[in-house]
MIDRENDREN-220546 format. One record per atom (N, C-alpha, C): residue number from 1; x, y, z; atom name; residue in three letters. Coordinates in nm, 3 decimals, padded with zeros to 5 digits. Layout:
// MIDRENDREN-220546
r pos = NUM x = X y = Y z = Z site = CA code = ALA
...
//
This chain:
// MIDRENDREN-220546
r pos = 1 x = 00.084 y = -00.118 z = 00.000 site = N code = UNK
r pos = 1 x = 00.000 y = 00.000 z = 00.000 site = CA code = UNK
r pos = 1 x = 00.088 y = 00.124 z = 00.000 site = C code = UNK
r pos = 2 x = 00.074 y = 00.229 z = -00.086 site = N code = UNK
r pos = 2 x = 00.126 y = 00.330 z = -00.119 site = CA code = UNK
r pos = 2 x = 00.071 y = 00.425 z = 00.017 site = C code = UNK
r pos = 3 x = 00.196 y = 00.496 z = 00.069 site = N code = UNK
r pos = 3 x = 00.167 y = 00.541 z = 00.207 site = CA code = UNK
r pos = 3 x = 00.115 y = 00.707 z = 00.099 site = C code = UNK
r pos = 4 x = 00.070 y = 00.803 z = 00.160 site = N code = UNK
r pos = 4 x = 00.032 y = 00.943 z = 00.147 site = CA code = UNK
r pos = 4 x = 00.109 y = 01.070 z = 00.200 site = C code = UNK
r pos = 5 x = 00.208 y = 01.099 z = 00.106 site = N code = UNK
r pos = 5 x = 00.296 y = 01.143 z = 00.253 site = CA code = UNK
r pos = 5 x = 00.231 y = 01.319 z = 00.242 site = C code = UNK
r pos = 6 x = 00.128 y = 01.341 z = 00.172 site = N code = UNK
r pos = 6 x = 00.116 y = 01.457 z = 00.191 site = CA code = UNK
r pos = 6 x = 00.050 y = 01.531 z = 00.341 site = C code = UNK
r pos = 7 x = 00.125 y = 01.697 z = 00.407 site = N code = UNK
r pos = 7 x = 00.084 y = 01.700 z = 00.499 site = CA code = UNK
r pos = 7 x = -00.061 y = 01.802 z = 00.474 site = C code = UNK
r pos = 8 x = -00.122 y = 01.792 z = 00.612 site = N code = UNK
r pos = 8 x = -00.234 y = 01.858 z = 00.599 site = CA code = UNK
r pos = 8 x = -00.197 y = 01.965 z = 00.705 site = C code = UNK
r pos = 9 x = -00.276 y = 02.054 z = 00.725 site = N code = UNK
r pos = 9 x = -00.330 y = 02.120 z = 00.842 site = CA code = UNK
r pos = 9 x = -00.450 y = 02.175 z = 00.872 site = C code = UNK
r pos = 10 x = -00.540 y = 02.246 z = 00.982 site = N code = UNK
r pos = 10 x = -00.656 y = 02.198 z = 01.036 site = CA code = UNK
r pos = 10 x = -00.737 y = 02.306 z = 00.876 site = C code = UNK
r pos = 11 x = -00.698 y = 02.343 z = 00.837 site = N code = UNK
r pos = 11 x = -00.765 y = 02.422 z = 00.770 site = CA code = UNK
r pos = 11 x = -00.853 y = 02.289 z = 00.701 site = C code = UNK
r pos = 12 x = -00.715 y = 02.216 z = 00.577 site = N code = UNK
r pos = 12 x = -00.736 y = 02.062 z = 00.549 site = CA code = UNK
r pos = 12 x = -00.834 y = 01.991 z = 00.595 site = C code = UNK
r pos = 13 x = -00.763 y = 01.963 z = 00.732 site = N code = UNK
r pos = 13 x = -00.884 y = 01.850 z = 00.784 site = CA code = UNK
r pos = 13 x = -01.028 y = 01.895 z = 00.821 site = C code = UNK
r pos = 14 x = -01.061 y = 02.033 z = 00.832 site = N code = UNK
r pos = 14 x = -01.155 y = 02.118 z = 00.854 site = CA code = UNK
r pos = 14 x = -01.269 y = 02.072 z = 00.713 site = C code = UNK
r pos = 15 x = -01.196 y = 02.052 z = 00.608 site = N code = UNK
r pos = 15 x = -01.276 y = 02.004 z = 00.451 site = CA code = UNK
r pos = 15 x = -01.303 y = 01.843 z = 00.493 site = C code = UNK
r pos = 16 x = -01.203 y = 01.797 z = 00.508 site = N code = UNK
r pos = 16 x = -01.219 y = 01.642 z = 00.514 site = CA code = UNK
r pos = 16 x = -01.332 y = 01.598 z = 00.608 site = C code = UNK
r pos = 17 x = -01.343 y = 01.633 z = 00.704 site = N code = UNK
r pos = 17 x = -01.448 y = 01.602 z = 00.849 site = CA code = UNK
r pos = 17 x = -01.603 y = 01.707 z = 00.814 site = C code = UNK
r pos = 18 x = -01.596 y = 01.833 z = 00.709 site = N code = UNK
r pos = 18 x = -01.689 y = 01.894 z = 00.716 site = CA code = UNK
r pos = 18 x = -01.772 y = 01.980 z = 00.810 site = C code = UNK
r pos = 19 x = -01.654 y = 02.020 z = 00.873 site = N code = UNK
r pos = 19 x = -01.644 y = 02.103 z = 00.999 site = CA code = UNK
r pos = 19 x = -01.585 y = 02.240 z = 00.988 site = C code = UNK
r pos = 20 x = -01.605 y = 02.373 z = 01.072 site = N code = UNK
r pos = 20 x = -01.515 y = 02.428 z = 01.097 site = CA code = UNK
r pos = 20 x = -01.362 y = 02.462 z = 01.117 site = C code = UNK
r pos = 21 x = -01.282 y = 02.558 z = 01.111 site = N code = UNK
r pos = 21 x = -01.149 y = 02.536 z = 01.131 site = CA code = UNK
r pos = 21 x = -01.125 y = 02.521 z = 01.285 site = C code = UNK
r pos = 22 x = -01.227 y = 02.546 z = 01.345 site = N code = UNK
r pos = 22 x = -01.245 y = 02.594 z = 01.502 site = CA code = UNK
r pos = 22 x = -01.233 y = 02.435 z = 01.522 site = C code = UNK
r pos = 23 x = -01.385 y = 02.378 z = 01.494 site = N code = UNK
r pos = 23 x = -01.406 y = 02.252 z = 01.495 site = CA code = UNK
r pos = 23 x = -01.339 y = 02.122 z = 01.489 site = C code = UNK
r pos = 24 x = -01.253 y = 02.139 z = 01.408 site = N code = UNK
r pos = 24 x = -01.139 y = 01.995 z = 01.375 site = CA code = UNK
r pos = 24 x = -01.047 y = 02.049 z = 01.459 site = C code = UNK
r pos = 25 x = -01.004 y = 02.169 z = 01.516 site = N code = UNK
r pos = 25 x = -00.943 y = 02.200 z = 01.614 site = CA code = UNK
r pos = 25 x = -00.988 y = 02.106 z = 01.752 site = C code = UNK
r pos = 26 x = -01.078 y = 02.175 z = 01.792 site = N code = UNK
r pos = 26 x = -01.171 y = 02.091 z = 01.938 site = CA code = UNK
r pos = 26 x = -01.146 y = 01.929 z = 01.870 site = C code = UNK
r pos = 27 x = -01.188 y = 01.866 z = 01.772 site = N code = UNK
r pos = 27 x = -01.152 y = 01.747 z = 01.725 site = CA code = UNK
r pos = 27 x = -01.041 y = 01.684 z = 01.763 site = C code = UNK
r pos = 28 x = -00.942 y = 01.739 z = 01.698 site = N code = UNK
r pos = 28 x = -00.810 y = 01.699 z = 01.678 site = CA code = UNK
r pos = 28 x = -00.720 y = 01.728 z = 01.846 site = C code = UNK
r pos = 29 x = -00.798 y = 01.802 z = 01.941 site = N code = UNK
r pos = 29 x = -00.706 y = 01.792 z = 02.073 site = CA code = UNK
r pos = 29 x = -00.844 y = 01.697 z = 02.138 site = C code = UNK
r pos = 30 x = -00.939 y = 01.677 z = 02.119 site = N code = UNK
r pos = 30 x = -01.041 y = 01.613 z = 02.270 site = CA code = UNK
r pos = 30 x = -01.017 y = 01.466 z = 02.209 site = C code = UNK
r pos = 31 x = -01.013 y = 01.402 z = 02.080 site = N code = UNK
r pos = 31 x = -01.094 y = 01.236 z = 02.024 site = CA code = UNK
r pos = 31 x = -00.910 y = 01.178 z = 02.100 site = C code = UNK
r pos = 32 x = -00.916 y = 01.134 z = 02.169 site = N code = UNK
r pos = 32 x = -00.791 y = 01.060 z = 02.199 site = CA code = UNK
r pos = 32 x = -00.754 y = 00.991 z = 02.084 site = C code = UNK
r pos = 33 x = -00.828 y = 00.942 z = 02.028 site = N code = UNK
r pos = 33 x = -00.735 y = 00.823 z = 01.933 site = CA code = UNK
r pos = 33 x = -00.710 y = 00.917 z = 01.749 site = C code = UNK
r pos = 34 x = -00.789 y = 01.053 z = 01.808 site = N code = UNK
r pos = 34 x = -00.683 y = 01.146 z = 01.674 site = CA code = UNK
r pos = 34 x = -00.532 y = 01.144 z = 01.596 site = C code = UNK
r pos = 35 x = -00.521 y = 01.089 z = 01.504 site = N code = UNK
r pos = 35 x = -00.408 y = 01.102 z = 01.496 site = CA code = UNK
r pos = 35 x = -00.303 y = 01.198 z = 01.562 site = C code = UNK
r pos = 36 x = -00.205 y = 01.176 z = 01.615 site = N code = UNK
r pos = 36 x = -00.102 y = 01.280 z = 01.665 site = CA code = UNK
r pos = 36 x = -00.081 y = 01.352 z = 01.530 site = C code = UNK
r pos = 37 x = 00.006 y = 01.496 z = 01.543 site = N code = UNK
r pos = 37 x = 00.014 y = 01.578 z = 01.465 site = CA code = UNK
r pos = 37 x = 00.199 y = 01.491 z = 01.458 site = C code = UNK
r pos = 38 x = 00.231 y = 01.544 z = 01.286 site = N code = UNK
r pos = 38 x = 00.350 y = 01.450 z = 01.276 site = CA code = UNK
r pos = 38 x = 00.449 y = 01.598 z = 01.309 site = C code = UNK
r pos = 39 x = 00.457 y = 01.697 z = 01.322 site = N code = UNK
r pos = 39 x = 00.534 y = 01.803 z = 01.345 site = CA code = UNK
r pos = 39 x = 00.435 y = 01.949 z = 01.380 site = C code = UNK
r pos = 40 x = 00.517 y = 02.035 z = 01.439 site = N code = UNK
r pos = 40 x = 00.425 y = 02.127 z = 01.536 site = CA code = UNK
r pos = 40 x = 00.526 y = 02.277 z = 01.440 site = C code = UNK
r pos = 41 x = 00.489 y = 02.338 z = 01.331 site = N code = UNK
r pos = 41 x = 00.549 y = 02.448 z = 01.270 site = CA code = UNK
r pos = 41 x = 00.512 y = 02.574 z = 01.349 site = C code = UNK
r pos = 42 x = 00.495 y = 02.712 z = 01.293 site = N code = UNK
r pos = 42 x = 00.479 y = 02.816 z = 01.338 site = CA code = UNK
r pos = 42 x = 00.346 y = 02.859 z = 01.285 site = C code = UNK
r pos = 43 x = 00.315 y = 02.779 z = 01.179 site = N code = UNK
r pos = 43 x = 00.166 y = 02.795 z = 01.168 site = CA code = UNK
r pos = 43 x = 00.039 y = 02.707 z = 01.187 site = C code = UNK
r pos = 44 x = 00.143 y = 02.669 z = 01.273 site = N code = UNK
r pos = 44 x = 00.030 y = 02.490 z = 01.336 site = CA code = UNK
r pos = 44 x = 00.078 y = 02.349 z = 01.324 site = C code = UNK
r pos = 45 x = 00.032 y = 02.284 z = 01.390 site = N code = UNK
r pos = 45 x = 00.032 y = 02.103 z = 01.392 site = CA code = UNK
r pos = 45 x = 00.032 y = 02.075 z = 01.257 site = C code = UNK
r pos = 46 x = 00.059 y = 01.981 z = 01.178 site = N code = UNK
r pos = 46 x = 00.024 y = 01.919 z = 01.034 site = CA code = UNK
r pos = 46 x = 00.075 y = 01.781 z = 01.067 site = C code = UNK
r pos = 47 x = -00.044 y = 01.714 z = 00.916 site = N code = UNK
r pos = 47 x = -00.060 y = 01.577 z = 00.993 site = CA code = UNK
r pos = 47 x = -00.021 y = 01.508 z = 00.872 site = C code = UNK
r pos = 48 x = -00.008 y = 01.434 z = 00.868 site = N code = UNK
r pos = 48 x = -00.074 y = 01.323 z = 00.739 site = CA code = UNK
r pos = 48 x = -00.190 y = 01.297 z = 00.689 site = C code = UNK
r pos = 49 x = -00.208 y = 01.355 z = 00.576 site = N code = UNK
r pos = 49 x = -00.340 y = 01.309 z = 00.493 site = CA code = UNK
r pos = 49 x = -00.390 y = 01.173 z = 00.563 site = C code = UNK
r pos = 50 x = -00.335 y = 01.091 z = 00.480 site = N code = UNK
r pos = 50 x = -00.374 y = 00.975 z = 00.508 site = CA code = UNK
r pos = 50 x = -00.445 y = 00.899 z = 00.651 site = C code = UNK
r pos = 51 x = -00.311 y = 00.948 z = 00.750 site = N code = UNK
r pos = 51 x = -00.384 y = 00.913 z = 00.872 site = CA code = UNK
r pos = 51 x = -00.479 y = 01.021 z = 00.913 site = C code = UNK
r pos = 52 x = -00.497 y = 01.129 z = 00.853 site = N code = UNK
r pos = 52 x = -00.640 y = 01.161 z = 00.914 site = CA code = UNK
r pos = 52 x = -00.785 y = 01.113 z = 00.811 site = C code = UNK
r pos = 53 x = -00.703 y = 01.076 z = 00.723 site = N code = UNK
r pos = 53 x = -00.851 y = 00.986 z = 00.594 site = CA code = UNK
r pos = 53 x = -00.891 y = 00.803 z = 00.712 site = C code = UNK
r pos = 54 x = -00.762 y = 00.760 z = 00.746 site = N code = UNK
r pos = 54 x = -00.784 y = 00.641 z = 00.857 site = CA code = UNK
r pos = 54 x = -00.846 y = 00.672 z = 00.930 site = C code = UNK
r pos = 55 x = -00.873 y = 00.776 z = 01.022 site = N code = UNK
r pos = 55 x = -00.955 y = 00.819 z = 01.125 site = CA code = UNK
r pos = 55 x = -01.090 y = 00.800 z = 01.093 site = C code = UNK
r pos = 56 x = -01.073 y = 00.923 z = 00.972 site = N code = UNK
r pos = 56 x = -01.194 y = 00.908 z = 00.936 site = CA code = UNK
r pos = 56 x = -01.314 y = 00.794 z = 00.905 site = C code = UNK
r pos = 57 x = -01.230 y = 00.675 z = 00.830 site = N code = UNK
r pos = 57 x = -01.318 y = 00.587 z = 00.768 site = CA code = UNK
r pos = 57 x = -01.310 y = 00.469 z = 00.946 site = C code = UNK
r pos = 58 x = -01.238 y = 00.480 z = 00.992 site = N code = UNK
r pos = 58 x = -01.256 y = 00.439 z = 01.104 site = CA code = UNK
r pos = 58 x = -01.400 y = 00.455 z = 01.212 site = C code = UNK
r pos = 59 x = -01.390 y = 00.599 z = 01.162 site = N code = UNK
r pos = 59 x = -01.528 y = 00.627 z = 01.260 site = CA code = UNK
r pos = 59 x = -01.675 y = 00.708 z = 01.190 site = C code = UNK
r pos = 60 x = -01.718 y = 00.584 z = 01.111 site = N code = UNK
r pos = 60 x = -01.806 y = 00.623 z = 00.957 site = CA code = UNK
r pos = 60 x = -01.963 y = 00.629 z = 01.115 site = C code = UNK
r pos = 61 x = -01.987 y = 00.574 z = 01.189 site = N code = UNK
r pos = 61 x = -02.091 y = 00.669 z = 01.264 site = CA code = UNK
r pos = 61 x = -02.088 y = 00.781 z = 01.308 site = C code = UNK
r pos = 62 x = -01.982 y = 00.847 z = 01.306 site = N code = UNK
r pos = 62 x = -02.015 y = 00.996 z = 01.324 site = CA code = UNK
r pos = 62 x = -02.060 y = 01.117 z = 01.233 site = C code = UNK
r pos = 63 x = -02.145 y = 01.193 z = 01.261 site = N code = UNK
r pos = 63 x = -02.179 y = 01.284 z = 01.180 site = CA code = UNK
r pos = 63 x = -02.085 y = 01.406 z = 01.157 site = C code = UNK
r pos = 64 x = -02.061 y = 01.452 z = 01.100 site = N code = UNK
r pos = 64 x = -01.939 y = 01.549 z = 01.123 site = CA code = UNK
r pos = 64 x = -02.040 y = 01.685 z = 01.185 site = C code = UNK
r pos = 65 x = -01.926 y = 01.722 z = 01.237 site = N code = UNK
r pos = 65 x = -01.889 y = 01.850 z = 01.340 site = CA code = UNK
r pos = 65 x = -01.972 y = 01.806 z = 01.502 site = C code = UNK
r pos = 66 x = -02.050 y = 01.716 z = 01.495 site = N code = UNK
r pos = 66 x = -02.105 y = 01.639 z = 01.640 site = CA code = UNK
r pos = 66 x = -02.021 y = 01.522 z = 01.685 site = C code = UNK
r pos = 67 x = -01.929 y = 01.607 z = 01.802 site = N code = UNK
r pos = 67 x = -01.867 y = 01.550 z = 01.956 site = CA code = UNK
r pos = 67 x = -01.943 y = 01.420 z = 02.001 site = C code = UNK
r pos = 68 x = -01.916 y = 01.301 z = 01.965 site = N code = UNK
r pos = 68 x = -01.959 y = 01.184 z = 02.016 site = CA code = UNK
r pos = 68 x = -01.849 y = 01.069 z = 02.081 site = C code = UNK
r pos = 69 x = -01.673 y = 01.145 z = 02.073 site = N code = UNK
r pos = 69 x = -01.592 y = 01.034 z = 02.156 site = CA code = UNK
r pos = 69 x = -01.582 y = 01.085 z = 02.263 site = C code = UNK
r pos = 70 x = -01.488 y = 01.028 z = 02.320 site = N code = UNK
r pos = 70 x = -01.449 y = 01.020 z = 02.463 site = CA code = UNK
r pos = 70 x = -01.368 y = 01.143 z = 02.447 site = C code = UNK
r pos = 71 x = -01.306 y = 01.220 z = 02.567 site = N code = UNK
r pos = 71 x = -01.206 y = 01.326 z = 02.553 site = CA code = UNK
r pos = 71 x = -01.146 y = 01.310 z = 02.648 site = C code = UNK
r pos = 72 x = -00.994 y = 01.383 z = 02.609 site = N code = UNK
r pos = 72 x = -00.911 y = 01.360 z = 02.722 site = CA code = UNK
r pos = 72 x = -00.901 y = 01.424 z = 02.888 site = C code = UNK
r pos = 73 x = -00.866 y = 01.385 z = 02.954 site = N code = UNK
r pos = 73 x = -00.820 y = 01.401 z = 03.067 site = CA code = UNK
r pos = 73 x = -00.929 y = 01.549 z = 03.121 site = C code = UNK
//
């Protein structure tokens, strides 16, 4: 399987999930099992496409932009 090495950031995943930029924000720090961000720049976290497309198809009952995992701490 051909890995994806392109990076995203929340703007990105903000399209992918069909959410806000705010939104995949609150996303991307509360769903524990969010992908980690693969590096932390000066204009934000960025991730891997891919592992945030895994997330996604991972968790096909959720509706996007409605908070239904667990959150951290």
């Amino acid at each position: 399987m051909r890995r994806d090495h392109r990076h995203v950031g929340l703007a990105e995943i903000a399209v992918v999930l069909g959410v806000s930029k705010a939104r995949a924000h609150r996303i991307s720090r509360d769903h524990q099992d969010f992908p980690p961000p693969i590096d932390a720049l000066r204009m934000g976290n960025v991730w891997h496409l891919d592992d945030v497309q895994a997330w996604v198809e991972a968790h096909p009952d959720r509706t996007p932009g409605r908070h239904t995992g667990t959150t951290k701490g």
